[in-house]
N, C-alpha and C positions, 0 to 999 in steps of 0.2 A: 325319913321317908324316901325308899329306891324309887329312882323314876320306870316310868312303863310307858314304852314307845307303842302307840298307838298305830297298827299300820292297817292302810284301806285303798287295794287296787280296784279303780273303778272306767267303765266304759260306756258310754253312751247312758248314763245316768242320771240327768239332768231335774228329771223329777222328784228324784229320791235324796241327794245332795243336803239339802236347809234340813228336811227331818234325821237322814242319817247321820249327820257332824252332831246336829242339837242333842241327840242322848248320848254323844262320844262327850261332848263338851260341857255337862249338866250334871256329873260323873262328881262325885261325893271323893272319889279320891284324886286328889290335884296336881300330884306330881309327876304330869304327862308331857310328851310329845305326840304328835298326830301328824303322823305322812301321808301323807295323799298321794299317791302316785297315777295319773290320769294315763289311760293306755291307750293312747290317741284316738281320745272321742271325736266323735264328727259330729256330735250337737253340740248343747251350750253348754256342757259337762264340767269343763278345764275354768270358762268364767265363772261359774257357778261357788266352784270348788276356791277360787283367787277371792271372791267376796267373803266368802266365810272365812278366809285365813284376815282378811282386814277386820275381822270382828274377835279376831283372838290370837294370842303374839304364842301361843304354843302350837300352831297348825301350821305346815310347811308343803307347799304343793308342788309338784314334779311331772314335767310330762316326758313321755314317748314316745317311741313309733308304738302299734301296736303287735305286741307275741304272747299275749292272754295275762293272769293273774300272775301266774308261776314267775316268771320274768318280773313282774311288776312285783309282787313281793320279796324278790330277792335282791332287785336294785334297794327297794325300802329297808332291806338288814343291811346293807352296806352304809345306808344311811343314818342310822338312829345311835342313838349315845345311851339309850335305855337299858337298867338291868335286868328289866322283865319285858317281854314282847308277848303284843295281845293283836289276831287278826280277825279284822271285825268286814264286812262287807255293808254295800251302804244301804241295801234294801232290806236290812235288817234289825234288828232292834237290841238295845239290851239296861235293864234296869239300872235306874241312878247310883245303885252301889255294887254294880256288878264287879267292877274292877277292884274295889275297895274288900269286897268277899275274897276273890280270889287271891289278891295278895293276900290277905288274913291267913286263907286258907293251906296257901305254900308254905309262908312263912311260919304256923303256927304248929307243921306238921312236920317241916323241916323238909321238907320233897322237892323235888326237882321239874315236877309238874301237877298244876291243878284241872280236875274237870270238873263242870257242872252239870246240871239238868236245862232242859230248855225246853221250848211249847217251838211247834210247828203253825202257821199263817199263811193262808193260802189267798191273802187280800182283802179277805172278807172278816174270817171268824177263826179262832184258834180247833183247829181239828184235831192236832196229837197234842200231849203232856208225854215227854221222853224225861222218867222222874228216875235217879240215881241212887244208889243209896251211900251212904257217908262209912267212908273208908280209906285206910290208907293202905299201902303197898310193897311190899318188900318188891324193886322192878326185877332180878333175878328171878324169885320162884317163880313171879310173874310169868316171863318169858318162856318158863317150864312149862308150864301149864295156861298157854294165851288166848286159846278156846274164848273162853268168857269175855275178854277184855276186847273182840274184834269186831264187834256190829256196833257203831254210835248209837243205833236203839236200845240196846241192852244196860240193864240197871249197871252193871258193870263197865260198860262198852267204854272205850277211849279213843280209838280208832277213827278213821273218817274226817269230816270238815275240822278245820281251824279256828274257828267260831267260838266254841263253845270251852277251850283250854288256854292257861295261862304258860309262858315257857321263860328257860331261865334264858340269858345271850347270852352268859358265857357259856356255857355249853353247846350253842348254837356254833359258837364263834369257835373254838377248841377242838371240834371237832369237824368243822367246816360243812354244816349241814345246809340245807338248802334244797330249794324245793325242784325238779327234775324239769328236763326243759319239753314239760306238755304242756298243751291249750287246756286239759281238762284233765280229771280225775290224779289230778298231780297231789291231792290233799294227803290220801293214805301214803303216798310214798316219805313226806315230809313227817307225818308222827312215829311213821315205823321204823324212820331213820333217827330219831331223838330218844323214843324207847331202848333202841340199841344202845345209849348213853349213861342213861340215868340208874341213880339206885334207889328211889323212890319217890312214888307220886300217891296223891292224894285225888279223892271224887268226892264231892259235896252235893249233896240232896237239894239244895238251894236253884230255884230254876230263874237263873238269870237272864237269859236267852230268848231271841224269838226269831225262828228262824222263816222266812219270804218260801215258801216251797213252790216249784216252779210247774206250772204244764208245759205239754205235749208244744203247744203253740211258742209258748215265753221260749224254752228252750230250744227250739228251730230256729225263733232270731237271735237267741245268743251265741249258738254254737251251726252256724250254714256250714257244717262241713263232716263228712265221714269220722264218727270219732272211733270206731273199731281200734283200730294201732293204738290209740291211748289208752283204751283199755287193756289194750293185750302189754304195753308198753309197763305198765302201772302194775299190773297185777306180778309182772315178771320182776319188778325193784320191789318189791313189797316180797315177796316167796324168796330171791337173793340176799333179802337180809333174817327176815323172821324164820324164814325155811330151817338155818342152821343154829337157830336157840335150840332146838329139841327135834331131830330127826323121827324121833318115836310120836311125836306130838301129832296124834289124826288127825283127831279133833281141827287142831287150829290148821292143818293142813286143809283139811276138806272147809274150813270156813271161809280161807281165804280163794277158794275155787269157787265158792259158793258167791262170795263175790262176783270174782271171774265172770259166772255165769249170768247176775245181774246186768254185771256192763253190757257181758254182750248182748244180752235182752233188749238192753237198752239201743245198743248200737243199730242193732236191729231196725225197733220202731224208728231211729233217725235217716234211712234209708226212703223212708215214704215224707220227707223234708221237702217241699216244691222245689228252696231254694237248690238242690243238688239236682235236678233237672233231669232226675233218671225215668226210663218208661221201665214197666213191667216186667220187660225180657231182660232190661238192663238190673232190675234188681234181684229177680231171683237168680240171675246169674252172680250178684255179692251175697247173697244170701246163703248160697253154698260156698263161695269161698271163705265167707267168715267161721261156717258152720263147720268146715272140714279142717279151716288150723284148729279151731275154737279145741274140737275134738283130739287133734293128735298133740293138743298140750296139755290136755288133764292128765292126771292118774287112770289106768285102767281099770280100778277099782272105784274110783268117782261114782257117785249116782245122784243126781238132782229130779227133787221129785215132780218133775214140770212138763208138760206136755210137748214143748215146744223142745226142750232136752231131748225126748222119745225122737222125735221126730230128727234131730239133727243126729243121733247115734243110727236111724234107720235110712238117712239122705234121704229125708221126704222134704224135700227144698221149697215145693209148690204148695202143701201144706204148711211149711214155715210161713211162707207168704202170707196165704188165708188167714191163719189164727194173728201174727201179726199184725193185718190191718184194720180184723173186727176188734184187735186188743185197745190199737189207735182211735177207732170211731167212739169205743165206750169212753176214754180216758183223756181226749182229745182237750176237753177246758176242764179238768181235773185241778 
C-alpha cells in the first residue's frame, strides 16, 4: 500500500479544525501522512491543529508567517515522503473512502492523475452535484483538443481547485512543479503545470467531495485585498503553458479567456470590500483601470456574452459600477 501525504494549508480556522482532520483521519485508507501547514493564524487555529496531531502519530503540524495557500502548500511538498499527494482544505469535506477510490482509481487505470465528482455546500444544504463521467485519457490528445477538460463543472472538467484530484510526487518532484507565488487563484496554475507532464489520467463518476462554497461576505474576510493581478497573473501561467499544446485550439483558447473574464468579474465585485476602504470615485477609477488592461490582453476576436463585457469594450466604467453593486446586493449572503 503507497503512502498519500495528505496536505491542508489552513488560516484563521479554528472552528473547522476537529471536523476537517476527523474525515481526513476516519479515511478507510491508512497509509497517510497529514501536513498541516498553519499560515500564521491569529486565532486558536495552530492549537487546535497540535491537539489533533496528539490524537494521531500520522499528523504533523507547521507553522508560518503568513503568504496564503500557495506557499503553504509548497513548504508541505517539500515536506511529505508520500507517493501520491492529495490537497484537502479544512472547510471541507470528503467521504471515508474518498482516498481509497482514488488510489484504486490511478492505480487501476494506470494514469498519472485521478478526478472525481463532488457536491457544492453552501453551510446549510448541498446546492450543486458537479457528477463526472468515468473515463480515462490519452493526456496528449488531450492537450489537442483541452476545450472540454477546462471548467471543474464540466462532466469532463479537471482543471480548477485541488480538492477534488489525486497527483503522483514523482512527477511533482521531476519536474519541479509547484504552485505560483499568488495569494489566490494559484489552483489553475498548478494543474496546468502537471497536465503538461503526464500521459494519462483518469475521471471517476464517484462523488467523493464536498466542497464549503464561499459568499460575497466569507470571501472579503478571506481575501481584504485587490485580487485583479492574481487574476491577470494566473490567467497569463495558465495561456504560457496550455497556449502552446495546440495553437489552432479556439475553443480551449477562448475558454481559458473566458476564465479570464470570470476573475475579473470577480475582482470587480472585490473593489466594494469595506476592508479596502475605497470611496466611489476611488473605485470607478480601478474599474477602468482593470477594465482597459482586462481589454488590451484578450484576443480581438474574444466575445463574452455578458453585459458587463459590453460595457468594458464601450469604457462605460460608471455603468460597470452600477450593474456591479446591484450584482453584489442580490448575491451578497449567497
Amino acid at each position: 500500500m503507497k503512502k498519500v501525504s495528505i496536505i491542508i494549508p489552513v488560516y484563521n480556522m479554528e472552528n473547522c479544525v476537529s471536523e476537517g482532520v476527523g474525515c481526513i483521519t476516519c479515511q478507510t485508507y491508512e497509509n497517510m501522512e497529514i501536513i498541516i501547514i498553519d499560515d500564521g493564524s491569529k486565532d486558536g487555529t495552530y492549537l487546535k491543529c497540535l491537539a489533533e496531531a496528539d490524537k494521531d502519530r500520522r499528523i504533523a503540524v507547521f507553522s508560518k508567517n503568513n503568504e496564503g495557500p500557495a506557499a503553504a502548500r509548497n513548504l508541505a511538498l517539500r515536506k511529505a515522503t508520500g507517493e501520491y499527494v492529495y490537497f484537502f482544505d479544512m472547510d471541507d469535506y470528503i467521504e471515508p473512502n474518498a482516498i481509497e477510490r482514488l488510489v484504486g482509481a490511478i492505480e487501476s487505470s494506470e494514469s498519472d492523475l485521478a478526478v472525481c465528482s463532488f457536491s457544492m455546500y453552501d453551510g446549510k444544504r448541498i446546492i450543486r452535484t458537479i457528477k463526472k463521467i468515468n473515463a480515462v485519457y490519452d493526456a496528449s490528445s488531450a492537450r489537442q483538443n483541452y476545450a472540454e477538460h477546462l471548467s471543474m463543472y464540466g462532466e469532463k472538467g479537471i482543471q480548477g481547485a485541488p480538492w477534488y484530484k489525486l497527483y503522483k510526487m514523482d512527477i511533482i518532484r521531476e519536474n519541479k512543479i509547484e504552485f505560483p507565488p499568488l495569494r489566490k487563484s494559484e489552483d489553475d496554475v498548478f494543474i496546468t503545470r502537471y497536465v503538461n507532464c503526464i500521459e494519462r489520467f483518469c475521471i471517476i463518476s464517484d462523488v467523493l467531495c464536498r466542497y464549503t462554497v464561499n459568499s460575497y461576505k466569507r470571501f472579503w474576510e478571506k481575501y481584504p485585498f485587490d485580487i485583479f493581478e492574481t487574476a491577470r497573473k494566473s490567467t497569463m501561467y495558465v495561456y504560457e503553458v496550455a497556449g502552446k499544446w495546440n495553437s489552432a485550439d479556439i475553443p480551449a483558447r477562448n475558454g481559458i479567456f473566458n476564465e479570464y473574464f470570470r476573475k475579473t468579474f470577480g475582482s470587480l465585485c472585490f473593489l466594494f470590500n469595506p476592508k479596502l476602504g475605497l470611496t466611489s470615485k476611488q473605485r470607478i477609477a480601478r474599474i477602468k483601470e482593470i477594465s482597459d488592461i482586462f481589454i488590451s490582453d484578450i484576443p480581438q476576436d474574444f466575445y463574452v456574452g455578458h453585459k458587463v463585457f459590453d460595457c468594458m469594450k464601450k469604457q462605460k466604467y460608471k455603468t460597470i459600477y452600477v450593474r456591479i453593486l446591484l450584482h453584489i446586493i442580490r448575491h451578497y449572503f449567497d
